[in-house]
C-alpha positions as CSV (number, residue, x, y, z in Angstrom):
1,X,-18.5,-8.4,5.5
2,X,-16.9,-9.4,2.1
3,X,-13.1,-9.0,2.0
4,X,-11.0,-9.7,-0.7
5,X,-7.4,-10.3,-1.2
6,X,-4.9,-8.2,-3.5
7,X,-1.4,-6.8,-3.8
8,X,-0.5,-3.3,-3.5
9,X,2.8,-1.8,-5.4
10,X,3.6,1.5,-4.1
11,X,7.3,3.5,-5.8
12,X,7.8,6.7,-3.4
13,X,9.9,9.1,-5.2
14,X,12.2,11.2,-2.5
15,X,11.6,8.8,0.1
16,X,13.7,11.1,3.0
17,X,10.4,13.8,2.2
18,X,7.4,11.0,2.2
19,X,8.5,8.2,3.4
20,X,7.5,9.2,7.2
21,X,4.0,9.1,6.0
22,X,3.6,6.8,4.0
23,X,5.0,4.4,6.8
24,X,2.6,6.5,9.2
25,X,-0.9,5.7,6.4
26,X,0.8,1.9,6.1
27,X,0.7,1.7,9.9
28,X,-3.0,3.6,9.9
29,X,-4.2,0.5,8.0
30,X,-2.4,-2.4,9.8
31,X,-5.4,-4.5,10.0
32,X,-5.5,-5.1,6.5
33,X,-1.8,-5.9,6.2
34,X,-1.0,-9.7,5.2
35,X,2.6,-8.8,4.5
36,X,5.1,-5.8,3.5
37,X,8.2,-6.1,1.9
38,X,10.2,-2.8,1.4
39,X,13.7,-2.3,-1.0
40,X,15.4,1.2,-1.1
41,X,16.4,1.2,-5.0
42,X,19.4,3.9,-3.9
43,X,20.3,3.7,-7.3
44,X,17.9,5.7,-8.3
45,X,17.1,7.0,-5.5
46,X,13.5,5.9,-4.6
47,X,11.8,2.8,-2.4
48,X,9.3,0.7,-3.8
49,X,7.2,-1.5,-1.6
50,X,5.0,-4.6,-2.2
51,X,1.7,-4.8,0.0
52,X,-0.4,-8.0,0.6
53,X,-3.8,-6.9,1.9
54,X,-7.0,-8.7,2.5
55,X,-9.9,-6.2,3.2
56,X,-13.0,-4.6,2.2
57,X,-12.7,-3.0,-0.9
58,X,-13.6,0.3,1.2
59,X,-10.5,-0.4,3.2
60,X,-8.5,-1.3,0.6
61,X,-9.4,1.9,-1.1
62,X,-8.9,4.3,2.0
63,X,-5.4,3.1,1.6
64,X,-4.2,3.5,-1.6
65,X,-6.4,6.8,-1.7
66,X,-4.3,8.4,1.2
67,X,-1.2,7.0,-0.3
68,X,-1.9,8.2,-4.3
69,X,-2.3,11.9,-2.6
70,X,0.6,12.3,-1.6
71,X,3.3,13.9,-3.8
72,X,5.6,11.6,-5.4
73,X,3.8,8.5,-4.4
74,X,3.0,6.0,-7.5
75,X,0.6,3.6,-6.0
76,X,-1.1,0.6,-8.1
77,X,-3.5,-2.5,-6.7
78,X,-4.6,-6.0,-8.1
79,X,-7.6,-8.0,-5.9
80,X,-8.2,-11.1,-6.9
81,X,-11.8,-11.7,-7.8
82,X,-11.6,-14.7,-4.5
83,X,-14.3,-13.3,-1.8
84,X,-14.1,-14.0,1.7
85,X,-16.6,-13.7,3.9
86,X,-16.3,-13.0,7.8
């Protein structure tokens, strides 16, 4: 299986409406999850958080699908072209 390794940026607008799922799809793909780091921008009043996933591109994929779908939920990746095999 070829996994690769890549960043995730996700900005959830109205994070008191998604935020419970988007914790609840985060959680879903654990597995994949290098590192999370979360800031509530109060200001103006939405959360952005800052994945580090290694995965399958399929796995990768089923996450930021689930999370793009939701309403309010901006959600951009970056892989790096490095390949690991397991």
């Amino acid at each position: 299986m070829e996994k690769r390794l890549g960043v995730i940026g996700i900005v959830v607008d109205h994070p008191d409406e998604v935020g419970a799922q988007v914790s609840q799809y985060i959680s879903q793909h654990s597995s994949i999850i290098v590192g999370r780091m979360g800031i509530p921008y109060r200001q103006r009043g939405v959360s952005v958080i800052a994945l580090i996933v290694e995965g399958t591109t399929d796995e990768i994929g089923s996450l930021t699908g689930k999370l793009g779908n939701l309403n309010g939920v901006t959600v951009k990746s970056a892989l790096t072209s490095k390949k690991f095999i397991e």
